[in-house]
C-alpha positions in Angstrom: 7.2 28.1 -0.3 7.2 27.9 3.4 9.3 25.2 5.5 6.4 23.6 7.2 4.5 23.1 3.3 7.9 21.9 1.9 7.8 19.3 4.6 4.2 18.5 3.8 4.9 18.5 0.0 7.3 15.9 0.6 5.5 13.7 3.0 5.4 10.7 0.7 8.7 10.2 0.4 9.3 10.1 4.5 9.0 7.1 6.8 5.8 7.9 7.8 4.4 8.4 4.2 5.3 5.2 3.3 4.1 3.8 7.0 0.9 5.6 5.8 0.6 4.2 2.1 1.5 0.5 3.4 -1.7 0.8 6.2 -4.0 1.9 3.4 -2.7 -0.8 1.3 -2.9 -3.5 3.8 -6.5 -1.9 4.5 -7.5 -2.6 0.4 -6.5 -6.5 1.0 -9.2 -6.7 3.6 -11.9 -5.9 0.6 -10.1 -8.0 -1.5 -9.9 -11.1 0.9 -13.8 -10.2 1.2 -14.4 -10.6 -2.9 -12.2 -13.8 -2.6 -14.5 -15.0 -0.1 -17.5 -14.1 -1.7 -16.7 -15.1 -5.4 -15.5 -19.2 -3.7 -19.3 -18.9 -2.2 -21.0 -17.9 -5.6 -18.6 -19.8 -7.8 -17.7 -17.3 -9.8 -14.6 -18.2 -11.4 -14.3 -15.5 -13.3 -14.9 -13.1 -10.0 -12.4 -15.0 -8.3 -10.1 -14.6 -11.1 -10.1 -10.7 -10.9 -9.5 -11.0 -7.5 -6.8 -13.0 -7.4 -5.1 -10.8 -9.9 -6.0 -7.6 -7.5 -4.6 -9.6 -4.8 -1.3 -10.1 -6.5 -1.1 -6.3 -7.1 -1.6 -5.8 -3.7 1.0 -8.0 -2.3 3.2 -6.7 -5.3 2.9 -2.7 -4.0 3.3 -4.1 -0.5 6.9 -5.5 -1.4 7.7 -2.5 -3.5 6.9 0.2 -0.3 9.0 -2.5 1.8 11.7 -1.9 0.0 11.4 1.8 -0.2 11.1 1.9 3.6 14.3 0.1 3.9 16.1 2.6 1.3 14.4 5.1 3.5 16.6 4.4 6.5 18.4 7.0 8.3 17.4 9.7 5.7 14.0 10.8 6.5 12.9 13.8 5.2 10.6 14.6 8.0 13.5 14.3 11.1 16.2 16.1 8.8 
């Protein structure tokens, strides 16, 4: 395996990975915060049920890739 697909291979578990996985998160609580507002204007309790749960979840893999970006620290696979 070449040095430049090793380095892609292991893109996740960089900085900017988990940069990357905490924008396209961030980007799935816009569509949530869109059901939310939807479901309070039908009165769909049940609709707004399933997306508070969702929201949880998102808030809940937002914490966990916080933390991971702060193990991170001065260990990036990409810069070493």
């Amino acid at each position: 395996m070449s040095n430049a697909l090793s380095k892609a291979k292991d893109f996740q578990k960089s900085k900017s990975g988990t940069y990357v996985s905490i924008a396209t998160t961030a980007f799935g609580a816009w569509g949530i915060a869109k059901r939310i507002k939807k479901a309070r204007a039908e009165q769909d309790t049940l609709r707004l049920i399933d997306s508070t749960v969702a929201a949880v979840g998102i808030v809940t893999g937002l914490a966990i890739l916080y933390r991971e970006l702060k193990r991170l620290g001065d260990d990036d696979v990409l810069l070493g």
